[in-house]
N, C-alpha and C positions, 0 to 999 in steps of 0.2 A: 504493500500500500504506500504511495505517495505520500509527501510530507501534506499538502495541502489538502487532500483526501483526508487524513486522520487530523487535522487542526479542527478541519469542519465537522466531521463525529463527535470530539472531543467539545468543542466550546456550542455545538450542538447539544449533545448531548447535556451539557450542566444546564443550557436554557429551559429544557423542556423538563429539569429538575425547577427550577426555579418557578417557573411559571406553572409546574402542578401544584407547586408547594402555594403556592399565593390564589389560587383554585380551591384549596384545600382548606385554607388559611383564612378566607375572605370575613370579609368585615359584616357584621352584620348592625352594629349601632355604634353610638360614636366613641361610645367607650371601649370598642374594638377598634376602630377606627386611629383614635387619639391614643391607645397608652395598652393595647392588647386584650383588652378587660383585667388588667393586674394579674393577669393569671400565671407569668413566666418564672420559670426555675431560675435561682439566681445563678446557678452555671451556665442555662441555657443562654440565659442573659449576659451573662461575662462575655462567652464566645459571641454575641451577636453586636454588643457594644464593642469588641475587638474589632470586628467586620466593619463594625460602622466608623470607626475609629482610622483603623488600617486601609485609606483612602487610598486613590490613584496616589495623590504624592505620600505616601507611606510606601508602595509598592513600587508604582515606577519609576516616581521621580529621588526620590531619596537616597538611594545607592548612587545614581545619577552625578545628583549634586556632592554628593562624600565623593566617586570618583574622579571627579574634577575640582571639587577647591580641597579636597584632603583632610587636614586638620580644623579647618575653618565649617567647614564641612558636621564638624560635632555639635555644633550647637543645637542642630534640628533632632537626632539623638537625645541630650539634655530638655530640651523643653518639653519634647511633647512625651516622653517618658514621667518628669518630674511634673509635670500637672495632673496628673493620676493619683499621686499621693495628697494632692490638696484636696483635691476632688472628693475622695474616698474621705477623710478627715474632717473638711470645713463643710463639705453643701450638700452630698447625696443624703445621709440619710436625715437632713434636718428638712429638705425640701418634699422629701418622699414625705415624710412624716406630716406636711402643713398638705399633703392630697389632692393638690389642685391640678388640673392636665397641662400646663404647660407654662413656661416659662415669664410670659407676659403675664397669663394670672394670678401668678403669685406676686407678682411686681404689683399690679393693680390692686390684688387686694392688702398686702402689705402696707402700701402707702395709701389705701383709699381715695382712690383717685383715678377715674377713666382715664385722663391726660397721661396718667405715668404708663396705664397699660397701652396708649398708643404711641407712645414715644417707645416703650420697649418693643411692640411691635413693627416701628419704625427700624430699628437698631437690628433687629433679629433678622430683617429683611435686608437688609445691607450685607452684614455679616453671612447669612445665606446664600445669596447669590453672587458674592463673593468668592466662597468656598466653593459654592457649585460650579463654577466657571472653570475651577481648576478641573476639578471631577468631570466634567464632560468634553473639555482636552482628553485627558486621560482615556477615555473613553474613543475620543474622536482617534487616535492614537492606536490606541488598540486594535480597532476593528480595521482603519486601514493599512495599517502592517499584514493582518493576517486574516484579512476578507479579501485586500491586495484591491483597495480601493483608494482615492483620495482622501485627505481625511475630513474633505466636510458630508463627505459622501457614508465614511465611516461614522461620522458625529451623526447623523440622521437615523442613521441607524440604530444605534446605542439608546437616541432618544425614544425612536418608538419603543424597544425592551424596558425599558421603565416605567414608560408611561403604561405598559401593560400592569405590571407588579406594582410597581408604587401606589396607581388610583383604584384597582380593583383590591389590592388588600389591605392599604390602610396599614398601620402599626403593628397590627396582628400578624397580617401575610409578611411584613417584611423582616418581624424578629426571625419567624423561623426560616423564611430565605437567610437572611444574614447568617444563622447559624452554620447553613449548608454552605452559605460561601467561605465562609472563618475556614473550612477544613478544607475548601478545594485553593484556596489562597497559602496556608501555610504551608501543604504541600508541596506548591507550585512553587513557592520561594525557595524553601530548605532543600529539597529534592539535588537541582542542578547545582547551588551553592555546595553541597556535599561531593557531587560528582566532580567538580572542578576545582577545588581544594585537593580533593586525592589527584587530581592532574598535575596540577600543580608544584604541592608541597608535599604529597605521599601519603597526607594526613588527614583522614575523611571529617575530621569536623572545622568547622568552618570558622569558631570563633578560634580556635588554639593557630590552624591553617595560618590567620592574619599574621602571629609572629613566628611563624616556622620556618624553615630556610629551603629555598628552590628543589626542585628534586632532583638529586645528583650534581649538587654544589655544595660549597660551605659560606653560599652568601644566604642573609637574612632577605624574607622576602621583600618587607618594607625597604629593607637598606637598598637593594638593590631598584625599587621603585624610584626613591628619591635621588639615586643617580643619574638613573636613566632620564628622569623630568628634567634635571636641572641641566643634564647633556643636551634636552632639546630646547632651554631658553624657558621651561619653567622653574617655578619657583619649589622648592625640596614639599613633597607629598605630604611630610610629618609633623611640618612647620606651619604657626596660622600666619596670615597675612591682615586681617581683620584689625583693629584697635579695641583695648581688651573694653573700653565704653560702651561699643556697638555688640560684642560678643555679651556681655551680662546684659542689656539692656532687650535684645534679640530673644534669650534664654527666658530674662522673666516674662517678658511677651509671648512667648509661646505656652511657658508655663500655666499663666493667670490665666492666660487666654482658653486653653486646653478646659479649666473648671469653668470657664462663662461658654462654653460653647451650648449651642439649643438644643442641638439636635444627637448630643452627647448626653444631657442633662435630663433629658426627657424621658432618655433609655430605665430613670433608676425611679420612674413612675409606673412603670410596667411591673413590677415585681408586687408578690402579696402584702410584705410586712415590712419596716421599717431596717431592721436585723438584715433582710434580705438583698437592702440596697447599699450596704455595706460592703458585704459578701459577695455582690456582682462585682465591686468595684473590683474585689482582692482579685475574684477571677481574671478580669479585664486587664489587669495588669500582666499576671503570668501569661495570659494566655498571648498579649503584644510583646511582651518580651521575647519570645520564640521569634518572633520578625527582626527586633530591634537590636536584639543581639548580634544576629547574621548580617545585618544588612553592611557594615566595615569592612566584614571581610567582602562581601559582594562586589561593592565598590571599588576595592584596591583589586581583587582580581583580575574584574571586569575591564579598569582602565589598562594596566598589564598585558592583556589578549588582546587589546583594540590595539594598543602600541606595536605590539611585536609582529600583529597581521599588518597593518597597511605600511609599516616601514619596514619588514621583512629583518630575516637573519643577520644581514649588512648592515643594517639601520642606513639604507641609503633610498627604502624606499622601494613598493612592493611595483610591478606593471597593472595596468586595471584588466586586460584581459586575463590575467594570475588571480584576480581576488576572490575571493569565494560568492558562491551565490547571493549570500546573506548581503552583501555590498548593493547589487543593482537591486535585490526585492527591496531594500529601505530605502534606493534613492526613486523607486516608485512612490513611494507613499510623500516623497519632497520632504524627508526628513533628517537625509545626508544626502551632500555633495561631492561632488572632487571639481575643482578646474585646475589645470596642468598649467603651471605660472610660467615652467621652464620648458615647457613642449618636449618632457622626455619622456612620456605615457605612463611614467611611471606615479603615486601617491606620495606624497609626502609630508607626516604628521609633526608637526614643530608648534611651539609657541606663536601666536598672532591669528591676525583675520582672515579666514580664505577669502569671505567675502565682506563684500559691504552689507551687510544686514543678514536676514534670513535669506534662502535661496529663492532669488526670481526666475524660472527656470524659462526657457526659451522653447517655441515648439520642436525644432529641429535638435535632433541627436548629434555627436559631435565623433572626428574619426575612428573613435576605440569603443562608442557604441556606449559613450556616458551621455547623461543628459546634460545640455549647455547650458551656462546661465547667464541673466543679463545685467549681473552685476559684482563683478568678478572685484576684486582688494587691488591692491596697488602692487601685490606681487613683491612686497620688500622683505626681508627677515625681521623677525621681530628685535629688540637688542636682545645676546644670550644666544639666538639663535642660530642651529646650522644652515638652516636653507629656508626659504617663504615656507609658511601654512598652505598647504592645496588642499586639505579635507573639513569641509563644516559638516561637524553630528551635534544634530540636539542633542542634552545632554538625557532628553525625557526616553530616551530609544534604550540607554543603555542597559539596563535588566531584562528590555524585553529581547533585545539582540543578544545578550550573553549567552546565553547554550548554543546560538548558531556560531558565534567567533568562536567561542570552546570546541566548535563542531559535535555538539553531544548529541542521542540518540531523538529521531522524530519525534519519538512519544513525549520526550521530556520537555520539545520547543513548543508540542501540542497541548504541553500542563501548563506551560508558562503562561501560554495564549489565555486558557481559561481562567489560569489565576488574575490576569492584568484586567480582565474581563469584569471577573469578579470585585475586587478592588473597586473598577469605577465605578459598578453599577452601584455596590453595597452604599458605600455613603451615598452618593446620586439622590438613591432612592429615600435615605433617611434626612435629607436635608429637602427635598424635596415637603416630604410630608408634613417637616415642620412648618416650610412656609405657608403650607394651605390649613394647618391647625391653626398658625397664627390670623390668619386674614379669616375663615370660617367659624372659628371659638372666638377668640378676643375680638377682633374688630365686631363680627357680625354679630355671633351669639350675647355676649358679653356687654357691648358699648352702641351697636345702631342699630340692632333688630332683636333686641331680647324676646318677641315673643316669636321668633320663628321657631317651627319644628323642626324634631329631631332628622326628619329624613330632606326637609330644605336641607338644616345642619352640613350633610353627609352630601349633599349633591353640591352643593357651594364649597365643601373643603375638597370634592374630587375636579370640580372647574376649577379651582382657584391652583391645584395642581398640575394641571394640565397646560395653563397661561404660563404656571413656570416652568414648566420643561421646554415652552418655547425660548423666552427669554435665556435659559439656562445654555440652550443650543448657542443661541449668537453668540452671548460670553465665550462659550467654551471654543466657540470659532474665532474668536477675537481676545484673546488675551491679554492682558499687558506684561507675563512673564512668564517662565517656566512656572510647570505643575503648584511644585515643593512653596515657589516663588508666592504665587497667587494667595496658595492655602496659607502662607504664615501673613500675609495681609488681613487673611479675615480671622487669623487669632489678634491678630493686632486689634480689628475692629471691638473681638468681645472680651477682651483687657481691657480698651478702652472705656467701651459702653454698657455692658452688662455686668459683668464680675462687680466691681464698688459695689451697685447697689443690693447686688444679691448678698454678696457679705454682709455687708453693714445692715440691711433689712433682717438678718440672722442672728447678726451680736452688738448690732447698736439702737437700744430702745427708742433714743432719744433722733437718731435719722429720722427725717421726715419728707411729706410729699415733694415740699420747694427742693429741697435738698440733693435727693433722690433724680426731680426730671432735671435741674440746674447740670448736674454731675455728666450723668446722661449725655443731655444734648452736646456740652463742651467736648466730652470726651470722642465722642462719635466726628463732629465737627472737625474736630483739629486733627485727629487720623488719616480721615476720608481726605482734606485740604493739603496734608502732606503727602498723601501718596499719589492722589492727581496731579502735584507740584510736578514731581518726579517721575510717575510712570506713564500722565496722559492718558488717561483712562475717556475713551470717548473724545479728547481731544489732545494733541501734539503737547507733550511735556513742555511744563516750563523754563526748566533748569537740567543743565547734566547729573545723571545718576552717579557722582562719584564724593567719595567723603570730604572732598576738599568745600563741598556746596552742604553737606548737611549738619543740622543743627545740633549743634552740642558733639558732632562727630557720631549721631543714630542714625542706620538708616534709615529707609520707608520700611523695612521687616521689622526693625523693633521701636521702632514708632510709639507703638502701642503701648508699652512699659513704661514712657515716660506720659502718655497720655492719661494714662490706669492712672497715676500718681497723681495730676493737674483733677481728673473725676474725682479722687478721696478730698482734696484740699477743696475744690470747690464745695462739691456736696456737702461737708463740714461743716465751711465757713458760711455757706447759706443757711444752714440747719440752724444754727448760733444765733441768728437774726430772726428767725421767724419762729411763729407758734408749733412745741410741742405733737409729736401727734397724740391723739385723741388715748384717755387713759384704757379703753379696751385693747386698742390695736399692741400700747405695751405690755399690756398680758400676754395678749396671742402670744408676742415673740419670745416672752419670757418661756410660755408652754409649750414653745416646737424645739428649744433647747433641753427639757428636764424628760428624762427617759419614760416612759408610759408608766404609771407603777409606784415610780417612786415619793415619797413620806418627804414628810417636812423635814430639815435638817432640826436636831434635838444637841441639848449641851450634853457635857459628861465631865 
């Protein structure tokens, strides 16, 4: 059986799992709909919040971006690992415990105030289709790699598979998809990172592989990585290049951001008891670890195989009718290039731009049967380097390409496929759902049609899902960065804009409504204004992306962490001026703190 024969069985074959399972699964009211009807095991739930969790840039883009900036490269490891233990700690089970469906409602009824539930509604929709934008790249990505389509041709695709599962099951169908993708996802990671570790290093696992020495040398594999980089004009693999302000500022922005996320936060409403959304968390943890652990070695592997195929055993530089398959199936999908700087047929991987942007690719094919493009770099060396850059690969290709440059077996390129598959749908789908809770519950039900019924309810949060997978489509075809890029934009968002008040609604009696939207609005503001500054989102950037231009020396990824900080001081300093909230609501908060059960504290 042909390779493309068994990709199609294979990422076939998990669709018609998925979509039995969401058949199976279907929502029948809105408390299926919104939060599963509580009914989820909190394992089943760990694994499904992994899934949800373990996104396109979790899968694709992640090893990606560690294979190409290296050390700088950890911060995305750090953050969105260490915002699991805040999580688990500060907000699941005190949120599970106050029982409301969704994130905006607990904001509204915390602060008693319609305004704050639609400012948080406002806030969660930003940050959603945010995220989502990355996640349907990812998607757009996947399918045209290994449908062997374009990839807005592959993004159309992806969207309708969602829009099947996400509107037809609602919360319910999609925990237990997610669960089935959790196991077809970690597979499809661990599997060829094990097979290509023992290629490698002789040493079949993949976290020890990273510092093991070549197989049949006595050089270390890193060491010999950062030779090799710094031989072609980059900077040593093992070294940051970052300023250590934007690296902690990056870190807690992912962190914070990881506990304010909606469609994260939502997952630990699903479970029966308070205990239980505890217990998912712990699961969700171990259960991404299994990814998070692997994925350094992936990355350093992965760039290793890319280096040593296209500049060959001479390091001078492979011929393109020598490259392997896997070279013209990815410059189908216009997601690697080559232009020949020096017209000797042959590729040549070095520090600098092959081209000027992404690839603008030309109709006609060029003499060695590569595709041409119409905006070729200046052809110079970069400083450092031995000869011009001739090859642009996104960096988003790289885990999905690894078992083809490793050259491992069909079945394993055909697990990859379904796991990359899975990945983007699994959050897709969960973000997705949150934006139609929030416009269906909060806005509609909640704040401008409190008397509409349950089955409007359900049809107004299945439109209102469906309007976003449109929108979601164009983002995800319109970018303004890599996968990894995008998604830490919209932890930035919910550092910025949700996390403050969800804290401080938890352990600060004395926060109040001004406070609360004051915090809010700033924080979301000044995020959104810096990342438009610089990425041009919808319109042409203001300023150049480089730290010589940014504030305090942060970038637009960790934005956020300094914005999080401007939301605590403003919310505060408003809350200090104006009235108290009402002496019930500091009950409430005193009551979602004190365990169910427990007695009044006694002297002794």
């Amino acid at each position: 059986m042909d390779q493309q024969t068994l990709i199609y069985l294979v990422v076939g074959g998990t669709f018609a799992l998925y979509l039995g399972i969401a058949f199976w699964a279907k929502a029948g009211s809105t408390g299926e709909f919104y939060i599963a009807g509580r009914g989820v095991h909190p394992v089943a739930n760990g694994a499904a919040t992994a899934a949800d969790w373990m996104s396109a840039a979790s899968f694709i883009s992640m090893a990606g971006l560690i294979a190409f900036l290296g050390y700088d490269g950890s911060v995305y490891l750090m953050g969105w690992t260490g915002g699991y233990v805040l999580l688990a700690l500060l907000l699941a089970p005190y949120l599970r415990k106050f029982g409301k469906f969704t994130v905006p409602e607990f904001i509204g009824d915390r602060y008693y105030s319609d305004t704050a539930r639609v400012v948080a509604v406002i806030c969660l929709i930003f940050i959603s289709f945010t995220y989502v934008a990355g996640q349907m790249r990812g998607v757009g990505i996947v399918f045209s790699r290994f449908l062997e389509v374009e990839l807005v041709a592959g993004l159309m695709i992806g969207m309708g598979v969602v829009f099947v599962y996400a509107v037809l099951g609602g919360m319910k169908g999609i925990t237990y998809t997610q669960v089935a993708q959790y196991v077809v996802m970690i597979f499809a990671y661990t599997v060829p990172a094990v097979f290509i570790a023992l290629q490698v290093t002789g040493n079949p696992i993949p976290q020890i592989a990273l510092g093991s020495e070549i197989a049949g040398t006595s050089t270390d594999l890193l060491a010999k990585l950062d030779q090799t980089l710094v031989d072609l004009g980059f900077g040593p693999y093992t070294e940051g290049s970052k300023p250590t302000v934007d690296v902690f500022f990056i870190t807690l922005a992912l962190m914070v951001g990881t506990a304010g996320l909606p469609h994260v936060i939502v997952r630990f409403f699903t479970v029966p008891k308070v205990r239980d959304a505890r217990r998912s968390a712990g699961w969700a943890l171990l259960f991404i670890a299994l990814l998070y652990t692997t994925a350094p070695a992936v990355g350093a592997l992965s760039h290793w195989n890319f280096i040593n195929t296209v500049n060959g055993p001479e390091e001078e530089g492979t011929e393109y009718e020598s490259m392997p398959e896997w070279f013209s199936t990815w410059e189908k999908s216009g997601l690697i290039a080559w232009h020949d700087h020096n017209d000797d047929g042959k590729l040549q991987y070095a520090a600098g731009d092959a081209l000027d942007g992404k690839p603008e690719f030309a109709d006609e094919t060029g003499d060695h049967g590569q595709r041409l493009v119409e905006n070729p770099g200046d052809g110079e060396p970069a400083e450092g380097a031995p000869f011009a850059n001739e090859v642009y690969v996104d960096r988003d290709i790289m885990v999905l390409a690894n078992p083809e440059i490793a050259d491992l077996p069909d079945w394993v390129i055909a697990l990859v496929a379904a796991g990359g598959v899975a990945a983007a749908l699994s959050t897709a789908a969960g973000l997705l759902l949150v934006i139609s809770s929030a416009i269906s519950h909060d806005l509609l039900k909640r704040t401008f049609r409190p008397q509409i019924s349950e089955r409007g309810e359900l049809a107004a949060g299945r439109i209102s899902a469906a309007v976003a997978i449109l929108v979601a489509g164009y983002l995800g075809a319109n970018p303004p960065a890599f996968v990894a890029q995008v998604v830490a934009f919209a932890f930035g968002l919910a550092a910025a804009s949700l996390f403050p008040v969800i804290i401080m609604g938890i352990f600060n009696k004395r926060m109040n409504r001004e406070g609360a939207i004051a915090g809010m609005v700033v924080g979301l503001v000044f995020t959104l204004a810096y990342i438009i500054y610089f990425k041009g989102v919808f319109v042409e950037p203001f300023a150049e992306d480089v730290s010589e231009n940014w504030l305090f020396g942060i970038s637009p990824e960790g934005i956020g962490g300094l914005a999080m900080l401007l939301n605590f001081a403003v919310a505060w300093a408003v809350s200090k001026v104006t009235a108290a909230p009402p002496q019930s609501i500091q009950e409430l908060v005193a009551s979602i703190r004190v365990p169910r059960g427990a007695g009044d504290a006694t002297g002794h």
